[in-house]
N, C-alpha and C positions, 0 to 999 in steps of 0.2 A: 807469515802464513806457514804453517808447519806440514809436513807432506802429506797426513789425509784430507788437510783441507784443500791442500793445491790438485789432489788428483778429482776430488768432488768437484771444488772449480772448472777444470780441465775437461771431465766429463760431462757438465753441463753444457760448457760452450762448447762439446761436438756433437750433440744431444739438439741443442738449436739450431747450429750451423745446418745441419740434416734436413730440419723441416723448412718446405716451400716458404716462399713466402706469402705467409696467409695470413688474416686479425690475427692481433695477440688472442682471442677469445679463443677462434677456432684453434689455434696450435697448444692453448690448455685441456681442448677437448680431445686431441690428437694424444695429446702426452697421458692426460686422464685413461682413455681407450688402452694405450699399453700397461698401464702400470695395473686395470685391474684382469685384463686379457686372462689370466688363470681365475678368475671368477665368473667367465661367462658359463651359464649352464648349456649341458651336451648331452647330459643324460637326464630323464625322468621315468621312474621305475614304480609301479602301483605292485606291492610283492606279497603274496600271499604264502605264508608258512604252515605248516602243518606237523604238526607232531603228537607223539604217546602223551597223553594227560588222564588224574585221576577225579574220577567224582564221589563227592560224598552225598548221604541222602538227609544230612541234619542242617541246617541254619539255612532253612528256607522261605522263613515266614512273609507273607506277601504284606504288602502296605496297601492302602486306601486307594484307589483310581477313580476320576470322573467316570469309567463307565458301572462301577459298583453302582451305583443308585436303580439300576434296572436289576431286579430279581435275578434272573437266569444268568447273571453275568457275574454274580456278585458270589464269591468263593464261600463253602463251608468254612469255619473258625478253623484255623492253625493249629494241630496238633506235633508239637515235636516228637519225634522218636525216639522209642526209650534206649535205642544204641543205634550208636554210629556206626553204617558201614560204608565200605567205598567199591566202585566198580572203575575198570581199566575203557578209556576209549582214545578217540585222536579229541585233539581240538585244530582253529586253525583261525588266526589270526591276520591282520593285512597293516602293510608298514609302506611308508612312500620312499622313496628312496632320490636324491638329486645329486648327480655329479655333473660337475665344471671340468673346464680342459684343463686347469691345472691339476687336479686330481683327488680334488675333496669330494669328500663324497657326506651331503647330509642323509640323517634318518629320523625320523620321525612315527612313532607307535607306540603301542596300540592303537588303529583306529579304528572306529563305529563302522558297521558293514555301510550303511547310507553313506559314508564318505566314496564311497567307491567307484560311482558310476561319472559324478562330475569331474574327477580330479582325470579317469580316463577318457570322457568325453568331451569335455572341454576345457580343461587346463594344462593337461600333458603339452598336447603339439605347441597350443599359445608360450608358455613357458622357455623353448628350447631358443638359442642366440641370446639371451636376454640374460645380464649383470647380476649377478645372487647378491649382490651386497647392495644393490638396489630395493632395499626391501619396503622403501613407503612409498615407493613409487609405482613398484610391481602390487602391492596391494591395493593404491588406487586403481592402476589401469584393472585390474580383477574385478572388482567391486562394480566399475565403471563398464565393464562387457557383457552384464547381462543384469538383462531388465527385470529381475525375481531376486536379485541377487541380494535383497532387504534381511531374508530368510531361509531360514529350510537349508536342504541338503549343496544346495551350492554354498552356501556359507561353510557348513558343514567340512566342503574341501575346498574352499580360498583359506581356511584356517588351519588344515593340513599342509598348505604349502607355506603360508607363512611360518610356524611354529619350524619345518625345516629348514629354510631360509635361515630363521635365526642360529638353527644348526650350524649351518653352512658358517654362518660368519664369526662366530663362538671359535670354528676349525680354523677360518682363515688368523681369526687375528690369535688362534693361543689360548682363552679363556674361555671362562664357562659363559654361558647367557646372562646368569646375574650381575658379573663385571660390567659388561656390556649396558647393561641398562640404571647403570651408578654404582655401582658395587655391592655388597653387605649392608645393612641398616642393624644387625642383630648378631650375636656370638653362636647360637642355636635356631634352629627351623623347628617349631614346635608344630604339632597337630591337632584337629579335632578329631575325634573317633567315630567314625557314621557307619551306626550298628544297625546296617539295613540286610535283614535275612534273619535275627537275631529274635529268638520268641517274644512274644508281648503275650503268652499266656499268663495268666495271677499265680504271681508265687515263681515267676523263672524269670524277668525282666529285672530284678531288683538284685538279686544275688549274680546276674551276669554283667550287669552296672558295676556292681561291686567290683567283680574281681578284675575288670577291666581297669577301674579305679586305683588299683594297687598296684596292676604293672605299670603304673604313668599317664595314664589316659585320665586326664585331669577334665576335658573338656570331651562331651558326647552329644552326638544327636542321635535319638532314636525315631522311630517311623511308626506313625500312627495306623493303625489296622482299620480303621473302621469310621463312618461320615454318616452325612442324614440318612443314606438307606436301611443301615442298622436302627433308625431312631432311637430312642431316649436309653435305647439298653448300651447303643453305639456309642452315644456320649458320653456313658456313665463311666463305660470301659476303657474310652481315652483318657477322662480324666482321674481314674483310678490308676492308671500306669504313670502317669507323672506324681503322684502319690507317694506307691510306691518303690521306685528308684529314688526319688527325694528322701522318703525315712529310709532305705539301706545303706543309701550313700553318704547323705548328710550338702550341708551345706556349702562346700567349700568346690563341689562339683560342680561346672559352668555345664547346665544343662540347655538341651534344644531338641525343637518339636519340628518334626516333616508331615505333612499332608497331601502332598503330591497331589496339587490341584482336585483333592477329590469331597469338599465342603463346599455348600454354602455360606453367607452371612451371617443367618439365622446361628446356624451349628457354631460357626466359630467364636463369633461372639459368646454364646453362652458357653464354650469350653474357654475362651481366655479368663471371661469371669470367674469361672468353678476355680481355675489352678494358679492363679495371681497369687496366692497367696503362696504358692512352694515354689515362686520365682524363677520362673523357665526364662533363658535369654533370649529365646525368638522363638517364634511359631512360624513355620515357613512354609512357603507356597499353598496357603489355602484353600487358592482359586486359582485358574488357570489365569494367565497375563495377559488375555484380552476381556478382564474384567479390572482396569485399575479404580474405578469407583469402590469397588468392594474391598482392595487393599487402602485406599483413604479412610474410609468408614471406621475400619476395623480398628486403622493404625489411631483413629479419634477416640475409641472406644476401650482402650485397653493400653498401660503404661507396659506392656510385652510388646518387644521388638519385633516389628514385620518384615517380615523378608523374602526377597523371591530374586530369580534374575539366572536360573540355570537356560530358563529360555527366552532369554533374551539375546540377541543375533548382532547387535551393533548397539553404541554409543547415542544416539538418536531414542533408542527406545528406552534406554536407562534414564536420561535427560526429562523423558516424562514423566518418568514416575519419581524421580527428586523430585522437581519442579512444582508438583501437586501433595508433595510430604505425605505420599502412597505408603512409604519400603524407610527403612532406617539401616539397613540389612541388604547387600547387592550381591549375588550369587553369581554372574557373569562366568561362565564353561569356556577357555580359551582353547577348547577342542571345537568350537561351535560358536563362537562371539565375534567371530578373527582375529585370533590365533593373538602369542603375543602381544604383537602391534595392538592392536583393538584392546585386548584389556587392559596395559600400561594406560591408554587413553580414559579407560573407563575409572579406572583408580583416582584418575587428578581431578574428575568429574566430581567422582564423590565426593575427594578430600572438599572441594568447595562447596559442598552441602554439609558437612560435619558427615557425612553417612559413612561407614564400613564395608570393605570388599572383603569378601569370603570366598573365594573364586569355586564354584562347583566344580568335581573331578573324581569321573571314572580311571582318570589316566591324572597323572601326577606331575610331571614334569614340567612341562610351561607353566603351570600353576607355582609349583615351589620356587622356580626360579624368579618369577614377575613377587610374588611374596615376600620373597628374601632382601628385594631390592628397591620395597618400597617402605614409609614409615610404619612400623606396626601401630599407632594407630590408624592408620587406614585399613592394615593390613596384617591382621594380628596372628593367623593360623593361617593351616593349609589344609581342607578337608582330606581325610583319609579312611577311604571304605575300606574297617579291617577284615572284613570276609572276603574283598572282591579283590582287591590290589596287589595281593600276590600272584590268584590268576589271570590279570591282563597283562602282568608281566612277564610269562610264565617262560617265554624266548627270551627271556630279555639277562645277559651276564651281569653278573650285582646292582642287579634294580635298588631302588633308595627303597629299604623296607621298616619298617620300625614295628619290635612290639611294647616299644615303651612310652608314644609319646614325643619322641624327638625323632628328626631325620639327621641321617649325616651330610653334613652341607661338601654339594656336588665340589668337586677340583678338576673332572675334566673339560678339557675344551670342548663346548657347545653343549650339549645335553649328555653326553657321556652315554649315549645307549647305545649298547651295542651288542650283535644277536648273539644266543649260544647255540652253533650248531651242533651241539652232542645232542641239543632236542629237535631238532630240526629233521624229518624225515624225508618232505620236499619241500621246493622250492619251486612258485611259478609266478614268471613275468603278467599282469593280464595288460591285454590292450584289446 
């Protein structure tokens, strides 16, 4: 026995000798208690930042919504401006914050203003005493405290605190999140380009494909403007935009359709029909996801891929729409599905239907990291809104930004976010 084995020895048998005599069970649970004792959380911080930000008045073009079908609701056509100008204001973003006594402290942000009210009304105080590396366990008992908790805005922030959690334990153990959940599957983190703000006027959607195309953006989704309330003129214009980005761009572009739940049956079918022929790789969210008959129909009626699943809130409601061969295509928001935890689960769901995870994301980070570290076929991209993804980061010191196409694959421990106060003008606690 050589001398660090005898002092490990040595230390163990006064390590024992110490504790009462109680079951061998209870004295692993004793010992368990101390050794993760610097992971029990102490702090929970809901923090709202505010700082100088710039606006510009170009790449604002609105997409298709369920309430368009009502006249009065339903926008004048997009007109882009013929220059760009920009105006000085604040903006002001909100981040959760989770420190343990040992002194890590997770972060988690951008988040959706609707996370805000659950995570300080009813998950702060539940949270505090309780094990941050206990992470499937503290997501059950969340899940399990309240009776709404299927949907909506409490999911909302049970996925804010998971997604931190996974922080938390990325800091305790040294590595990124992706380690954490098997490692690397990939050498690069590639992207899809979701060019939502971006004109769909005739004659500007095909030359901004393009040059998007050339800095590396191989794969794009654009966003459709227009559903049955425009009738036949609506149609014609959707399916003249998938047209035209097809002839400027050419073939070798993995193109994709958004509709923000704002179609019927009727409209979609006859636009899958029109554009099958210049091979778009999904048509997404047609209809809203308390219509899954309408995502079966569609998905019978057209060899374009259907997809939906940004609002979809838990594993249970994915499970349905496999199971009915609704969706080929699974959009699951790990800002909003819970967290992490919840999509890692939804991915192995798919992988057993043959389906694909495309995870939806305003916010980037739990999304790339669960991507990174699962097979790309399951998990081939990581969406990336290029208008939108700089400004939710906008606090954020070297956010993973790309304008080519690939991310640079994270190296630090947990999610690496961490705020830049040179933009920071306050800072405030809410409770």
């Amino acid at each position: 026995m050589n001398n660090r084995t005898r002092r490990s020895f040595i230390g163990d048998l006064a390590t024992a000798s110490a504790l009462p005599l109680l079951p061998l069970a209870r004295q692993e649970q004793i010992k368990e208690t101390e050794n993760d004792r610097d992971a029990i959380i102490d702090q929970v911080e809901l923090v709202k930042v505010t700082g100088p930000s710039q606006f510009s008045n170009t790449n604002r073009q609105y997409q298709t919504q369920p309430v368009h079908i009502y006249p009065d609701h339903r926008p004048e056509p997009y007109s882009e401006p013929e220059s760009s100008t920009t105006s000085s204001g604040t903006t002001s973003h909100h981040y959760l914050r989770i420190g343990t006594r040992g002194g890590i402290e997770g972060i988690y942000g951008y988040l959706d203003p609707e996370t805000v009210s659950p995570i300080v009304g009813q998950l702060q105080s539940f949270l505090l005493g309780k094990n941050a590396l206990q992470i499937e366990k503290l997501w059950d008992l969340m899940y399990r405290r309240n009776r709404h908790s299927r949907a909506g805005h409490y999911m909302m922030g049970l996925s804010a605190v998971d997604n931190t959690l996974w922080d938390i334990r990325g800091k305790y153990f040294g590595v990124p999140v992706y380690q954490l959940l098997g490692g690397a599957t990939r050498e690069e983190i590639r992207v899809y380009g979701s060019c939502l703000g971006y004109s769909v006027e005739p004659g500007k959607a095909g030359p901004q494909a393009k040059q998007f195309y050339d800095q590396g953006f191989k794969h794009q989704k654009w966003f459709l403007a227009y559903g049955p309330g425009s009738g036949t003129k609506g149609l014609k214009l959707s399916v003249d935009l998938v047209r035209e980005i097809r002839e400027a761009v050419g073939y070798d572009l993995q193109l994709m359709f958004d509709a923000f739940m704002g179609w019927d049956l009727p409209f979609a079918t006859a636009w899958a029909s029109a554009v099958e022929q210049y091979n778009p790789y999904w048509i997404e969210e047609a209809f809203p996801t308390n219509r899954p008959d309408s995502f079966r129909q569609l998905s019978e009626s057209t060899r374009i891929a259907v997809a939906t699943g940004e609002h979809f809130y838990n594993r249970w409601e994915v499970l349905n729409f496999l199971r009915s061969d609704a969706i080929q295509i699974v959009q699951a928001d790990p800002e909003w599905c819970g967290g992490v935890s919840e999509l890692v689960k939804i991915c192995h769901l798919a992988s057993a239907f043959g389906a694909k995870v495309f995870p939806h994301g305003h916010n980037l980070h739990a999304a790339m990291h669960v991507v990174a570290s699962q097979s790309p076929e399951v998990c081939p991209l990581v969406e990336y809104l290029i208008n939108y993804v700089p400004g939710k980061m906008h606090f954020q010191k070297d956010p993973p930004l790309t304008d080519n196409g690939v991310l640079p694959f994270p190296e630090k421990p947990g999610f690496g976010i961490e705020l830049d106060r040179e933009k920071i003008e306050r800072e405030e606690v809410l409770s």
